[in-house]
Chimera marker file (.cmm) of the C-alpha trace (Angstrom):
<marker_set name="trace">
<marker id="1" x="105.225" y="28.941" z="224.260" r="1" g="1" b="0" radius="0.5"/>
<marker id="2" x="108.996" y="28.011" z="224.642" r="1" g="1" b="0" radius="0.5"/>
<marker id="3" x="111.282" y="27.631" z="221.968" r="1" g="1" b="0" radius="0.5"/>
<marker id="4" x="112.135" y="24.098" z="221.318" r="1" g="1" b="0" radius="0.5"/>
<marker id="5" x="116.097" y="24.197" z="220.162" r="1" g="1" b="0" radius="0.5"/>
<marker id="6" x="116.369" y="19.657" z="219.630" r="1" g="1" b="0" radius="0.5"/>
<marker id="7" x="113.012" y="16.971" z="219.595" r="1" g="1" b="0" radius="0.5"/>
<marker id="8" x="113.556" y="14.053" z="221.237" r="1" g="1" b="0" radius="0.5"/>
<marker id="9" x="113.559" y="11.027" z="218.712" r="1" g="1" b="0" radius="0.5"/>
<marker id="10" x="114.570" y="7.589" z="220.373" r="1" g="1" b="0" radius="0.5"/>
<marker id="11" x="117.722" y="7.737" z="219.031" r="1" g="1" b="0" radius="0.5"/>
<marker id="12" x="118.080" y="10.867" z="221.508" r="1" g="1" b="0" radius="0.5"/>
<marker id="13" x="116.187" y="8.678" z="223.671" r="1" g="1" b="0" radius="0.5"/>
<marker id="14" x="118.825" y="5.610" z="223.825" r="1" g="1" b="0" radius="0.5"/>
<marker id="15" x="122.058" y="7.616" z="223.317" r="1" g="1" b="0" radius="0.5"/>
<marker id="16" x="120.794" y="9.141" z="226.889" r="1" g="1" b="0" radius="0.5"/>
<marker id="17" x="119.754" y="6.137" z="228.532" r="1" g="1" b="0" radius="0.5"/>
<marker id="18" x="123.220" y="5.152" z="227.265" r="1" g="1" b="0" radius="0.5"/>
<marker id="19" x="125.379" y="7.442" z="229.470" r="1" g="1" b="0" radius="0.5"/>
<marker id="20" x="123.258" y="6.302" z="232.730" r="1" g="1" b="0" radius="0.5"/>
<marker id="21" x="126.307" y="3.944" z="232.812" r="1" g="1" b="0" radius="0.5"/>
<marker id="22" x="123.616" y="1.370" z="234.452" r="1" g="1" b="0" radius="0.5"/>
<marker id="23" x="125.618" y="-1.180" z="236.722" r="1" g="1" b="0" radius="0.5"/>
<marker id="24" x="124.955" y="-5.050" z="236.412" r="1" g="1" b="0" radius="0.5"/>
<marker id="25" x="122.634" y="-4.698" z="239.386" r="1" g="1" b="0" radius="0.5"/>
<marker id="26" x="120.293" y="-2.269" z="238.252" r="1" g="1" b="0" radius="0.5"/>
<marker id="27" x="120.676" y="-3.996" z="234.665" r="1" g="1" b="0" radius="0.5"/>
<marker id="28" x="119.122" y="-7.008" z="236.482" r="1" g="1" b="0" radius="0.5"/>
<marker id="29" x="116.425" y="-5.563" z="238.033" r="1" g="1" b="0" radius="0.5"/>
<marker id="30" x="115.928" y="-3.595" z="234.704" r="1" g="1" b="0" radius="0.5"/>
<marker id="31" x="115.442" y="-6.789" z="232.586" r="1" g="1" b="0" radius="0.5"/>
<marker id="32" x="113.553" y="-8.708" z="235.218" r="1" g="1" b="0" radius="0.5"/>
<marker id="33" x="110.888" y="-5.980" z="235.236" r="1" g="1" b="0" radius="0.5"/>
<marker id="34" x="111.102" y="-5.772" z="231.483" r="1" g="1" b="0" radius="0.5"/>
<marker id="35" x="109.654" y="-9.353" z="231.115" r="1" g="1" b="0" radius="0.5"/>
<marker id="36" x="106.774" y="-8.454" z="233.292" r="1" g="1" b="0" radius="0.5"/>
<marker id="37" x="103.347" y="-7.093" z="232.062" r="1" g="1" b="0" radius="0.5"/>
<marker id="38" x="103.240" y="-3.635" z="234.836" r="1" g="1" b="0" radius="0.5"/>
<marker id="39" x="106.791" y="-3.520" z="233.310" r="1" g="1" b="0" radius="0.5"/>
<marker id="40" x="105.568" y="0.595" z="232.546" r="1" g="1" b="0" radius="0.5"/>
<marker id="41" x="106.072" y="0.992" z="235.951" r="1" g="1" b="0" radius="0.5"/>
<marker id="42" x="109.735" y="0.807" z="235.842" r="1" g="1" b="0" radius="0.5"/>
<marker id="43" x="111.559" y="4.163" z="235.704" r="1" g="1" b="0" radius="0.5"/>
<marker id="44" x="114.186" y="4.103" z="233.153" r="1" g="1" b="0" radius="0.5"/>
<marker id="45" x="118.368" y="4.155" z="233.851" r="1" g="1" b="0" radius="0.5"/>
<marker id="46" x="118.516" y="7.972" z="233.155" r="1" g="1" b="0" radius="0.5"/>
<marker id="47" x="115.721" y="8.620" z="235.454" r="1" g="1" b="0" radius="0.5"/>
<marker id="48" x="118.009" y="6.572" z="238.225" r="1" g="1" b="0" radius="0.5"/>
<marker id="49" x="120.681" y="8.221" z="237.167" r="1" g="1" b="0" radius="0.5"/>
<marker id="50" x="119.129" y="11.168" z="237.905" r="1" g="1" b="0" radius="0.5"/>
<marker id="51" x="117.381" y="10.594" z="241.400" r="1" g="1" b="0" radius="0.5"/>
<marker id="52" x="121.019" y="9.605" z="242.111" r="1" g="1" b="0" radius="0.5"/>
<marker id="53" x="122.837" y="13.121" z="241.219" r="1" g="1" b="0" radius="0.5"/>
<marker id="54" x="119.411" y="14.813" z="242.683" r="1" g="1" b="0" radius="0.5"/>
<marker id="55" x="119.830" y="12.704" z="246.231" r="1" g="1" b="0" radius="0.5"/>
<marker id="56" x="123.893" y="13.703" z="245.974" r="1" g="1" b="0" radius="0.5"/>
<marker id="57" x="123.191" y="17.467" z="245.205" r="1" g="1" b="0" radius="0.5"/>
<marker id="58" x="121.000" y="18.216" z="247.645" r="1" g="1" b="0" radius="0.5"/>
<marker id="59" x="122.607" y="16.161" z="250.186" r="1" g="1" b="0" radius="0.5"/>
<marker id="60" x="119.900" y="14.641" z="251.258" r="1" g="1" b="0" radius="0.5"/>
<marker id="61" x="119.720" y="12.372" z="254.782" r="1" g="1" b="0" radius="0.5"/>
<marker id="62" x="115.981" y="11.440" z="254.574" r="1" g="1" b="0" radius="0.5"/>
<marker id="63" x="114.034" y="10.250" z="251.421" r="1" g="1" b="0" radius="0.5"/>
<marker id="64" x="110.353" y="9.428" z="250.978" r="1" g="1" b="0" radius="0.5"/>
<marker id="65" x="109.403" y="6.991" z="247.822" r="1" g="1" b="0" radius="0.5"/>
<marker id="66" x="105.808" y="6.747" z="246.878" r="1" g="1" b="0" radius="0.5"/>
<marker id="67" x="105.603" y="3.324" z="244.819" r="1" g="1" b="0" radius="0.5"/>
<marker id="68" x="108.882" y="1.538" z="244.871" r="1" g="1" b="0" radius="0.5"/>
<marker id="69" x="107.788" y="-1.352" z="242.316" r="1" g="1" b="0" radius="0.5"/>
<marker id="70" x="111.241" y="-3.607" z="242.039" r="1" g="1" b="0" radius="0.5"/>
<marker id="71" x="113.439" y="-1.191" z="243.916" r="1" g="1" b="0" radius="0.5"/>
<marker id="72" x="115.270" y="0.043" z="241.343" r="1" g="1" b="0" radius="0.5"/>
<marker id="73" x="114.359" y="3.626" z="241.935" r="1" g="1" b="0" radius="0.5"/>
<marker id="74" x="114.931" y="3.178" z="245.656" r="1" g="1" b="0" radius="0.5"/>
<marker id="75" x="118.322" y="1.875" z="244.823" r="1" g="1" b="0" radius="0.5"/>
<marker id="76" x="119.542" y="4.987" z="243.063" r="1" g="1" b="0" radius="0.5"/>
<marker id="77" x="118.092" y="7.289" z="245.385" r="1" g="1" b="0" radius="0.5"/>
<marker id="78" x="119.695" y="5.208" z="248.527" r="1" g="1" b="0" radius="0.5"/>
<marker id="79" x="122.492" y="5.686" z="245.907" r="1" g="1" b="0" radius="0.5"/>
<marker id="80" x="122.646" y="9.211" z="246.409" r="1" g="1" b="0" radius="0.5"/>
<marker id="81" x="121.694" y="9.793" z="250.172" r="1" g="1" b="0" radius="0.5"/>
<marker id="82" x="124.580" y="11.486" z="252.395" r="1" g="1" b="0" radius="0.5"/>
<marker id="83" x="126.264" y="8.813" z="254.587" r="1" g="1" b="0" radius="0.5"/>
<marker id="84" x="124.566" y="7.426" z="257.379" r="1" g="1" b="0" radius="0.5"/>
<marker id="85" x="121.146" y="8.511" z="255.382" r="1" g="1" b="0" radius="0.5"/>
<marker id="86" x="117.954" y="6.460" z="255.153" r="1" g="1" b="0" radius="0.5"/>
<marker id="87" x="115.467" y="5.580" z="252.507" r="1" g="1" b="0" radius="0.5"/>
<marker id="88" x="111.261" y="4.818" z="253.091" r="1" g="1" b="0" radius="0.5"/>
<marker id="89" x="109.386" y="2.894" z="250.918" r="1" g="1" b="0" radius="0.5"/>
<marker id="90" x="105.858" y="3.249" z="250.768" r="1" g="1" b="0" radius="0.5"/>
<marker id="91" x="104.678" y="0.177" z="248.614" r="1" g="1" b="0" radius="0.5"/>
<marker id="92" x="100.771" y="-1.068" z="248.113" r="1" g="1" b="0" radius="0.5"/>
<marker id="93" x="102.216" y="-4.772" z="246.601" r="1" g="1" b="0" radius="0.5"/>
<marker id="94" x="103.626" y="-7.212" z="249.323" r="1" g="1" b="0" radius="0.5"/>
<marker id="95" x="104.496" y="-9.276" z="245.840" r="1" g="1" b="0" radius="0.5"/>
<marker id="96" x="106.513" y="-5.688" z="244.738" r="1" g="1" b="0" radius="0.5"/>
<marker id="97" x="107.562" y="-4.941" z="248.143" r="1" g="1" b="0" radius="0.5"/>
<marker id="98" x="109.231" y="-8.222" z="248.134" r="1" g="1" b="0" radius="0.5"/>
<marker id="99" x="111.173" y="-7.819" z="245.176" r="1" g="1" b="0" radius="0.5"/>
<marker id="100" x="112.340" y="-4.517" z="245.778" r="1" g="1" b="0" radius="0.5"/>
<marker id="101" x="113.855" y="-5.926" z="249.443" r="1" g="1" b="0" radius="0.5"/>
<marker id="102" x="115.755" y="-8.696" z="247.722" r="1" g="1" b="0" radius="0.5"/>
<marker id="103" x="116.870" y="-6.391" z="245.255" r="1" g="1" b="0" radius="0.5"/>
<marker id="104" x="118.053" y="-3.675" z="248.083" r="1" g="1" b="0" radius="0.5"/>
<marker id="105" x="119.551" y="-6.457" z="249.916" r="1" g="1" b="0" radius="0.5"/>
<marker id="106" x="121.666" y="-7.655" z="246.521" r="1" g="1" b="0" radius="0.5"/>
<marker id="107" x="122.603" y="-3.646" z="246.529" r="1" g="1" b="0" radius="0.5"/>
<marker id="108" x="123.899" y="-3.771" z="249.705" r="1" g="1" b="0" radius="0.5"/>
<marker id="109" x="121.520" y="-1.314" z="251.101" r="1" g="1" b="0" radius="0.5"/>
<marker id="110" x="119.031" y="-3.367" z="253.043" r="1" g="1" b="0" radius="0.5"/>
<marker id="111" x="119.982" y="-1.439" z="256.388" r="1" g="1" b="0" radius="0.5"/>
<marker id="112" x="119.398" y="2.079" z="254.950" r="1" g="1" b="0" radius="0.5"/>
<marker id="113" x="116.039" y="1.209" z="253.031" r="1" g="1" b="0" radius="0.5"/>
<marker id="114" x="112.648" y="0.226" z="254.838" r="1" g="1" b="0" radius="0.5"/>
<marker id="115" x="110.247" y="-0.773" z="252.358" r="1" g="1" b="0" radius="0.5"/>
<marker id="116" x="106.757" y="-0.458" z="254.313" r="1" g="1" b="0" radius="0.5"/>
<marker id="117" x="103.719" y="-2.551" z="252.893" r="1" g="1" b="0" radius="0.5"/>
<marker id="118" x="99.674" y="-0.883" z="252.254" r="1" g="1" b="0" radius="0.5"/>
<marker id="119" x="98.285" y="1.830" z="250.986" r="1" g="1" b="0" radius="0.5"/>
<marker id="120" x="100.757" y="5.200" z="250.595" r="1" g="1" b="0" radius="0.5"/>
<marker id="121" x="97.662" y="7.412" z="251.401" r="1" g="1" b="0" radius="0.5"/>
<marker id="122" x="97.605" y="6.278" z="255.191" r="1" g="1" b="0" radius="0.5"/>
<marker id="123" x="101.640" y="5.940" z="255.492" r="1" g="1" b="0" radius="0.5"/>
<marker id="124" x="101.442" y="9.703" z="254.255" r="1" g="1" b="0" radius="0.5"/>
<marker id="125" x="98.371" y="10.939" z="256.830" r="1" g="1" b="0" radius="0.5"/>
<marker id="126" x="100.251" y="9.436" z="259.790" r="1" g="1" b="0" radius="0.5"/>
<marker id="127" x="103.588" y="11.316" z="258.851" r="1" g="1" b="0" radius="0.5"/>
<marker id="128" x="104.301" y="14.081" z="261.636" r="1" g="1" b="0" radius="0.5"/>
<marker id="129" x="103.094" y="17.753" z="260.487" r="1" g="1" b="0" radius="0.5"/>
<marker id="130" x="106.659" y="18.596" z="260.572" r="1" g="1" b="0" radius="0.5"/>
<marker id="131" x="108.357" y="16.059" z="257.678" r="1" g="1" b="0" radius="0.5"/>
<marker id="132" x="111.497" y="14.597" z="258.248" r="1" g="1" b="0" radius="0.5"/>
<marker id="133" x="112.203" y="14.087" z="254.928" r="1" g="1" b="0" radius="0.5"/>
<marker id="134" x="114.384" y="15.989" z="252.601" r="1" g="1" b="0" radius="0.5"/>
<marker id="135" x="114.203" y="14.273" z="248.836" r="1" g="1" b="0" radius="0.5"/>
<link id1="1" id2="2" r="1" g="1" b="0" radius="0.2"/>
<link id1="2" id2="3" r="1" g="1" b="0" radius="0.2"/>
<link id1="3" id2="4" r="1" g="1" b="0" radius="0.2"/>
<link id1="4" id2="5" r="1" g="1" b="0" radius="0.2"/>
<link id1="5" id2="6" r="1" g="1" b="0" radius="0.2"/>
<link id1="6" id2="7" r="1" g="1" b="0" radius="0.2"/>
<link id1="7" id2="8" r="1" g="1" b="0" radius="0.2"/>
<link id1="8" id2="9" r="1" g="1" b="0" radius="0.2"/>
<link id1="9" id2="10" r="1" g="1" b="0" radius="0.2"/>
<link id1="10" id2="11" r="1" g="1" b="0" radius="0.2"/>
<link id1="11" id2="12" r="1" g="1" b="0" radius="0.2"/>
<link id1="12" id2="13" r="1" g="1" b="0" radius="0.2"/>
<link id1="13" id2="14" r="1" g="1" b="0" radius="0.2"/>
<link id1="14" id2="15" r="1" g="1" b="0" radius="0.2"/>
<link id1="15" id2="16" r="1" g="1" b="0" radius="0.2"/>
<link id1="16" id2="17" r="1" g="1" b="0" radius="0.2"/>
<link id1="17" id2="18" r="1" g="1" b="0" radius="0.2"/>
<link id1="18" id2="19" r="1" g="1" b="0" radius="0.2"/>
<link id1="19" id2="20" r="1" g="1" b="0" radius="0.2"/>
<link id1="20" id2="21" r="1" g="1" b="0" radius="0.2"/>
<link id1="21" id2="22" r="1" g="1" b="0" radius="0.2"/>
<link id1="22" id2="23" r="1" g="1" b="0" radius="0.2"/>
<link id1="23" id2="24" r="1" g="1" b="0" radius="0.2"/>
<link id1="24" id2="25" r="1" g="1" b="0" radius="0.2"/>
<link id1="25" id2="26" r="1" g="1" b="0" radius="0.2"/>
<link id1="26" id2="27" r="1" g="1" b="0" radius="0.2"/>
<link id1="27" id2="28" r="1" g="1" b="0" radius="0.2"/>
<link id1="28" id2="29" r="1" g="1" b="0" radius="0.2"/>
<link id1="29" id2="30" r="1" g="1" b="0" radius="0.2"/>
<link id1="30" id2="31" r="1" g="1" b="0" radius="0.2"/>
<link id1="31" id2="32" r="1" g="1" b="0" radius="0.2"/>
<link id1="32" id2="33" r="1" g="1" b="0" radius="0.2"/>
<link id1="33" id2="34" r="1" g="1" b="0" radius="0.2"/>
<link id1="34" id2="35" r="1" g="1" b="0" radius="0.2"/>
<link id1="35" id2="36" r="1" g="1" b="0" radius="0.2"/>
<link id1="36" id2="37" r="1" g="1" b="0" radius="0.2"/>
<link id1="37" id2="38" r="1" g="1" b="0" radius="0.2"/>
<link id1="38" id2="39" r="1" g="1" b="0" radius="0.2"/>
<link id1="39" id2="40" r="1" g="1" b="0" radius="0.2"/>
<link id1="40" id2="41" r="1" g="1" b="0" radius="0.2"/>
<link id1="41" id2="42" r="1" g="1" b="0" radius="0.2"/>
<link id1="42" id2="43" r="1" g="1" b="0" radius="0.2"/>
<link id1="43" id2="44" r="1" g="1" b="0" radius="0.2"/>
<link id1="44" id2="45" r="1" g="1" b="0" radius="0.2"/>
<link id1="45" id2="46" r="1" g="1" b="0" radius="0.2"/>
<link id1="46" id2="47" r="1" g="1" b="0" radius="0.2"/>
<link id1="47" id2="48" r="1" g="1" b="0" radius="0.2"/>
<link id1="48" id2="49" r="1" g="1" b="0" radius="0.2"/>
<link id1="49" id2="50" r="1" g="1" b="0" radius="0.2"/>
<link id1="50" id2="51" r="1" g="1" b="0" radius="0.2"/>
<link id1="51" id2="52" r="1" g="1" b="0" radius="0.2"/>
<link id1="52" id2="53" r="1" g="1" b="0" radius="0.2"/>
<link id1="53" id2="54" r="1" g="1" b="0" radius="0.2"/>
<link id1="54" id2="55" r="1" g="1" b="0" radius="0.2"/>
<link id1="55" id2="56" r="1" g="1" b="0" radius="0.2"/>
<link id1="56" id2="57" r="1" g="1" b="0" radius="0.2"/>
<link id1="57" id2="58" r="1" g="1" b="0" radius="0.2"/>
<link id1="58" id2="59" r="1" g="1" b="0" radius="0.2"/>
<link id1="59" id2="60" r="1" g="1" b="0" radius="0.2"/>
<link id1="60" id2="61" r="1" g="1" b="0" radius="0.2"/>
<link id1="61" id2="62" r="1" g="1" b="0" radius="0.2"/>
<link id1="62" id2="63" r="1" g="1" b="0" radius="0.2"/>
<link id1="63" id2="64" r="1" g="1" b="0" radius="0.2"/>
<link id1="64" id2="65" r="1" g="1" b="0" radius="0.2"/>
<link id1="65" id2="66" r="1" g="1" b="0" radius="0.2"/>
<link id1="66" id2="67" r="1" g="1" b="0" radius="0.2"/>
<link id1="67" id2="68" r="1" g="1" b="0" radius="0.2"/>
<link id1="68" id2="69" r="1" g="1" b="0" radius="0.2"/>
<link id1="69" id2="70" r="1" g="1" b="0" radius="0.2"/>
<link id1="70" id2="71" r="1" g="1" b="0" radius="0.2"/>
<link id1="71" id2="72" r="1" g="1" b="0" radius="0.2"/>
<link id1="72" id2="73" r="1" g="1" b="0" radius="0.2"/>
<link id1="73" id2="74" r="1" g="1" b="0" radius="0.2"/>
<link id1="74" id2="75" r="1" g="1" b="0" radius="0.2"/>
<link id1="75" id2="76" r="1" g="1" b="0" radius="0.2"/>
<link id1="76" id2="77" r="1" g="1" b="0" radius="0.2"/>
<link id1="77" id2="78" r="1" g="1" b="0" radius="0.2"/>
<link id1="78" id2="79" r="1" g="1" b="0" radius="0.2"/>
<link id1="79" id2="80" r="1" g="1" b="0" radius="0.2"/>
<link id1="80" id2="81" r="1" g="1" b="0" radius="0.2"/>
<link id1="81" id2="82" r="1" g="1" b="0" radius="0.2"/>
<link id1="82" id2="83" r="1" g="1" b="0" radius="0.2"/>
<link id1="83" id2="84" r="1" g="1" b="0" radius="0.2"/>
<link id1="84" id2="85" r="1" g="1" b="0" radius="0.2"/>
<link id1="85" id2="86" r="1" g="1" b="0" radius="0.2"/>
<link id1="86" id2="87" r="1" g="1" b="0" radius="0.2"/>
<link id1="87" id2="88" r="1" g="1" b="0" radius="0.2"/>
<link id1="88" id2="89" r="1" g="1" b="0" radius="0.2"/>
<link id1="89" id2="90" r="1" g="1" b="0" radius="0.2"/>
<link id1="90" id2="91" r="1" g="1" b="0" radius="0.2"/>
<link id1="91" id2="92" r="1" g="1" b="0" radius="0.2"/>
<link id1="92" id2="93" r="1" g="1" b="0" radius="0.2"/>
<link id1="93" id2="94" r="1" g="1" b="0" radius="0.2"/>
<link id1="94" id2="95" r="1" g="1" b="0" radius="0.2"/>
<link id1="95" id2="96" r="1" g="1" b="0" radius="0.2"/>
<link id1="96" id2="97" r="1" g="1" b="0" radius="0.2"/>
<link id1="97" id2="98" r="1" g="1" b="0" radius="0.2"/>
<link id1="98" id2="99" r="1" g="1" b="0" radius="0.2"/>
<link id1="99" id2="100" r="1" g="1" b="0" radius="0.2"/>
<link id1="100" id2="101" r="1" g="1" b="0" radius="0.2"/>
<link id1="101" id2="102" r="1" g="1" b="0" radius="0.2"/>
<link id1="102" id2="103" r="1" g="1" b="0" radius="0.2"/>
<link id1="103" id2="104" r="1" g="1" b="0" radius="0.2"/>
<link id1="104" id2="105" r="1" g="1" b="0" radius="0.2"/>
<link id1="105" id2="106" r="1" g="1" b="0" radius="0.2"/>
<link id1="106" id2="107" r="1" g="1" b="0" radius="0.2"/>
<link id1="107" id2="108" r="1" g="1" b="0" radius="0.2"/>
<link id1="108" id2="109" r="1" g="1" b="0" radius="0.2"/>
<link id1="109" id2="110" r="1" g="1" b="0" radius="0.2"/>
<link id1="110" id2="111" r="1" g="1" b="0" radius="0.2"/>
<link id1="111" id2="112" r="1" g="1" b="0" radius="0.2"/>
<link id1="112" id2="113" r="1" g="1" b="0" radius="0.2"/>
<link id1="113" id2="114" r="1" g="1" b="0" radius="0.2"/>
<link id1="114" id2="115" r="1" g="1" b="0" radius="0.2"/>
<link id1="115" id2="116" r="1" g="1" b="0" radius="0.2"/>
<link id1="116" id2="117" r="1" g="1" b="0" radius="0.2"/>
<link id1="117" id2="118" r="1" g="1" b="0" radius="0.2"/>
<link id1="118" id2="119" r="1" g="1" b="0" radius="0.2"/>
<link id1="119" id2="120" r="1" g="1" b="0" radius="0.2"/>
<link id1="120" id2="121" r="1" g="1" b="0" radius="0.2"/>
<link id1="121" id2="122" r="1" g="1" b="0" radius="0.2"/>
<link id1="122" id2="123" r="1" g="1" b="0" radius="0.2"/>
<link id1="123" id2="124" r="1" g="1" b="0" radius="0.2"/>
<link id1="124" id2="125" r="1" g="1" b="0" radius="0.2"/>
<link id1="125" id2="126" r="1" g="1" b="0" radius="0.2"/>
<link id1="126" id2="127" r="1" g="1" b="0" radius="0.2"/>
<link id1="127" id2="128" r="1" g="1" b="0" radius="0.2"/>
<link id1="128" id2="129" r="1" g="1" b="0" radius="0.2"/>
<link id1="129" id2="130" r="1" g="1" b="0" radius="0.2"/>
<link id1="130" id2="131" r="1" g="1" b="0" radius="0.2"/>
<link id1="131" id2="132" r="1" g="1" b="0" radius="0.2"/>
<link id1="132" id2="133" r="1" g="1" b="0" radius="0.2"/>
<link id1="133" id2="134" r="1" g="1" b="0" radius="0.2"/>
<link id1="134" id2="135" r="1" g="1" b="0" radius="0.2"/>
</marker_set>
């Protein structure tokens, strides 16, 4: 069993989420999905902040997102890709799938992001046995 050196308490928790240094977009799109009741679905601003520096490090051209709820993952991840790099979308919701599109579009990313609408399992099966994607 590893040696745990810190616990996480919330106030470890927010001081994190803090340093995200979310922008007023993704603050948006943050509070709108807070008021709704899938709201868990949401992936915090540290978590963007990290598919960001992940998308950047690897310098990935190609991403993949399973589940894209209100976009706000698929914005930091678009975030992150190299230039001239694209994002997919898998999303079951055409209500979600919506949202997430405006919310690309207000990011200015609407021409590197395809958000495709149904179920993930059949986007995934029809995917080349070679994948083009790298993140």
């Amino acid at each position: 069993m590893p040696i745990r050196k810190a616990s996480v308490t919330p106030a470890v928790l927010d001081y994190l989420a803090g340093l995200a240094r979310q922008d007023e977009l993704l603050a948006r799109v943050e509070r709108e999905a807070s008021e709704r009741p899938d709201a868990e679905m949401q992936i915090t601003p540290d978590q963007g902040a990290l598919l960001t520096l992940l998308a950047r490090l690897v310098g990935a051209r190609n991403g993949l997102e399973v589940g894209t709820f209100q976009g706000y993952g698929a914005i930091c991840i678009a975030r992150g890709l190299a230039a001239g790099g694209t994002l997919t979308c898998l999303e079951l919701s055409e209500e979600h799938a919506a949202s997430a599109r405006r919310n690309l579009a207000d990011a200015g990313l609407a021409d590197r992001v395809t958000v495709r609408v149904g179920p993930a399992v059949d986007a995934l099966r029809a995917l080349p046995e070679e994948p083009a994607f790298d993140f």
